[in-house]
N, C-alpha and C positions, 0 to 999 in steps of 0.2 A: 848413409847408405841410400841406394835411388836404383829401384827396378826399372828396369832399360830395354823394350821392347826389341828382339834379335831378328833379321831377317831371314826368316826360314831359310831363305837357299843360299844363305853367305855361306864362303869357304870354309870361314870360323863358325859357324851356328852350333854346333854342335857342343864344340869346347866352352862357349862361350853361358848355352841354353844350362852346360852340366853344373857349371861353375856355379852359376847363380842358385841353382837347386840346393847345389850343397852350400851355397855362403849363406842363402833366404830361406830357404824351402819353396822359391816360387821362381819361375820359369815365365818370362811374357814374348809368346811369337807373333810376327805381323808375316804378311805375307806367304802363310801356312795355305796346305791346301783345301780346309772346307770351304764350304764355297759360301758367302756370308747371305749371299740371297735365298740359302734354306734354310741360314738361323732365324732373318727377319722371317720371312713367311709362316715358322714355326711362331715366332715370338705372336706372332698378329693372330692366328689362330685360336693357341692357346690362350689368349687372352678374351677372346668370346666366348672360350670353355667354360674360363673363371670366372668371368661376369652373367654367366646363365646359371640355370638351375638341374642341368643333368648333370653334372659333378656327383650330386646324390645318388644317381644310380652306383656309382662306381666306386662307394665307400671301401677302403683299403681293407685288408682280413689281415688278422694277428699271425697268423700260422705262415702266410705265403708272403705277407709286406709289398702287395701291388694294389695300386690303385690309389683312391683318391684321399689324402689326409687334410681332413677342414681344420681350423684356425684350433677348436678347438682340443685336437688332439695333437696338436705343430708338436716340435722337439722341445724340451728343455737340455738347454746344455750341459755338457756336465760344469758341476760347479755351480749351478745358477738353479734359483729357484722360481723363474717368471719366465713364462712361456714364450716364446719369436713371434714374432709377429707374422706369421706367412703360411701360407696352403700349401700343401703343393700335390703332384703326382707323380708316381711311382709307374715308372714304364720298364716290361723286363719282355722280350719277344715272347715268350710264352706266357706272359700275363697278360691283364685286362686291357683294352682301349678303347676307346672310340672308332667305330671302324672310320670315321670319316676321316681320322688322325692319325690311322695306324701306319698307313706307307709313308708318310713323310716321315713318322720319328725313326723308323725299321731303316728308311735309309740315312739318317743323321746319324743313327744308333751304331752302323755299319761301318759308315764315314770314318765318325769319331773313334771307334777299336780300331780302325787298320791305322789309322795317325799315332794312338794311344801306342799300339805294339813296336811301329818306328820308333818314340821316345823312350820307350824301354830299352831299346837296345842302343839310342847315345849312351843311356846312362850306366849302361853295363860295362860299354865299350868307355867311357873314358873315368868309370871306377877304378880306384888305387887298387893293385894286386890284393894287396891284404881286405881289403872290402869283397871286392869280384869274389874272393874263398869263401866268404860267407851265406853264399847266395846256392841254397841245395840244389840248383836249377837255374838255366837263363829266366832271367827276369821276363822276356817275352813270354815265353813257351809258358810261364805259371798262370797265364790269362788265357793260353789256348783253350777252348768247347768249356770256358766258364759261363755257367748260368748262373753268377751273380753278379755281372758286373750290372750296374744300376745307371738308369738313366732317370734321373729326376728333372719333370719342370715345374719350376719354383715358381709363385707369384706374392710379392709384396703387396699388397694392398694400401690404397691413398691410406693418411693417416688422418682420422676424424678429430680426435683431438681427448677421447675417450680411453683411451689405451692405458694400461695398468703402467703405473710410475715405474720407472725402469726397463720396461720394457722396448727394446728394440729390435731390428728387424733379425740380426741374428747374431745372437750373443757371442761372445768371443769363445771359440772350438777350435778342435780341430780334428781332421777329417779321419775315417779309420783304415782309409782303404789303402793301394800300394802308390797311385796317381790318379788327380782329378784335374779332370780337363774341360774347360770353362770358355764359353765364346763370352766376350765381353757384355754385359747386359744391354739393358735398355736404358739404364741410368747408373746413375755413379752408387759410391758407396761402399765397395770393399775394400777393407784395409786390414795390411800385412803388421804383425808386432816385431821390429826389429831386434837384434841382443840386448840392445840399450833399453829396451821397454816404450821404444816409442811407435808411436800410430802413426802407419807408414800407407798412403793413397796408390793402391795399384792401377796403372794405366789403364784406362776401362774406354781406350779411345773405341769406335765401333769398327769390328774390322780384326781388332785386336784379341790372342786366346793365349788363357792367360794355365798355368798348368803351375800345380804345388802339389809337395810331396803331403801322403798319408801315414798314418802311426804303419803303416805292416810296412814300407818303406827303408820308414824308419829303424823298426826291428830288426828286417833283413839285413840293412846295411849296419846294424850294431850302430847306431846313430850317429853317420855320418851324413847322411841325409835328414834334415830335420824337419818334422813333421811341425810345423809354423804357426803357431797362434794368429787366427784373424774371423774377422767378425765383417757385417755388412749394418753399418748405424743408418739412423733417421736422417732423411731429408731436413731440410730447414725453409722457410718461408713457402713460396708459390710452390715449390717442388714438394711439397706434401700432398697435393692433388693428387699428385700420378703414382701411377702403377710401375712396382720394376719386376719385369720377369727375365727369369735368370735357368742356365740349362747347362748345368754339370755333371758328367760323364763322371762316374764312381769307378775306380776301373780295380776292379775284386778276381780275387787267383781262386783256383779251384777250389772248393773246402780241404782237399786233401791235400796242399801243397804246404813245406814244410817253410815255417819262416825265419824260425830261431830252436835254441835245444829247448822251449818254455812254451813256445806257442805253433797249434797250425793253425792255418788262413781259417778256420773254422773255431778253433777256440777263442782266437781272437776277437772273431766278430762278433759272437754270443757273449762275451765279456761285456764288449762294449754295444751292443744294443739293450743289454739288463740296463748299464749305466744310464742309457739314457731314457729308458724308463717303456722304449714301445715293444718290447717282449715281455 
């Protein structure tokens, strides 16, 4: 199996983007329309964020989950007892930011939903009958006037050579939401688990956005859509210097939107944020 980057405005993209979802759980588009000189200008930004010391102002809150999480409060994943190795922040329009930061991510943030609500609707549109019935709602429409979909930007930090044994940058997960939508980083690193169990390198050319299904997804579509084990490992030699920042689009349905006869978009996610320890 070999993820194969589709070109957004092929005849086939569609059929082609839905297939892989459902054969991987992961989706790679190239010639999509964000426009890659607001991902670098974020990347470069954000990365004097992380390298200063007003981060501290913006330390995240339990109750709302915006704002800044330092190294040592990162995720543990589930399954895993050593913490990721990475910061990051927590951007929602109605939460915290920098104001010098806020119009660029508001309109990436922007960007990225109205792309996100497009591939909802491939995936609706070339769902098998029997899947399409399970969905209480078009798939689009369960992400309309949500205030939680999540924008996080992630930062890897070089690695010192100090870091707790087994720990890397982020453990093998997977994600909880409906789709997340991923501009390729700044460096390599993420890799998808194939059926077979093996560690599969997702194209991470620059340029490249790379999109994998979430467990509520997953739920809705009675798991046909499979929500994909993968993880983002350690550099090896010179490439341990550098910094990878990374900025995935969470894309969360209302709380009240229904996903299976066992879970709504809200029970769900209260499940899985106890699991992972930051409620």
């Amino acid at each position: 199996m070999k993820l194969v980057a589709v070109d957004f405005h092929a005849d086939n993209a569609q059929q082609l983007f839905v297939e892989s979802l459902h054969q991987t759980g992961f989706g790679v588009l190239k010639n999509h329309p964000i426009q890659q000189a607001m991902v670098d200008a974020i990347y470069k930004n954000w990365q004097a964020f992380f390298d200063g010391e007003e981060k501290q102002q913006y330390l995240f809150k339990k109750d709302t989950q915006d704002g800044y999480f330092p190294p040592s409060v990162s995720e543990t994943a589930k399954g895993h007892k050593v913490k990721d190795i990475k910061e990051y922040f927590h951007y929602y329009p109605w939460g915290r930011c920098p104001d010098a930061l806020r119009q660029q991510l508001a309109d990436y943030y922007q960007a990225a939903n109205a792309l996100a609500a497009t591939l909802l609707s491939w995936v609706e549109k070339h769902s098998p009958t029997e899947v399409s019935a399970r969905y209480s709602q078009p798939l689009s429409s369960m992400i309309e006037n949500s205030d939680k979909t999540l924008l996080r930007v992630l930062h890897y930090p070089p690695l010192t050579g100090g870091e707790e044994p087994s720990a890397i940058r982020a453990a093998a997960h997977e994600d909880i939401n409906l789709l997340t939508i991923l501009p390729a980083a700044n460096e390599p690193g993420l890799q998808v688990k194939s059926k077979t169990g093996e560690w599969l390198d997702v194209p991470c050319d620059f340029g490249n956005l790379i999109v994998n299904i979430g467990d509520m997804l997953q739920e809705a579509s009675g798991g046909y859509f499979p929500s994909t084990t993968h993880r983002v490992i350690n550099p090896m030699g010179a490439d341990q210097s550098r910094s990878r920042i990374s900025l995935p689009l969470f894309l969360h349905p209302r709380p009240d939107v229904v996903l299976s006869d066992r879970h709504t978009a809200d029970s769900y996610l209260t499940e899985r944020l106890r699991e992972l320890g930051v409620i």
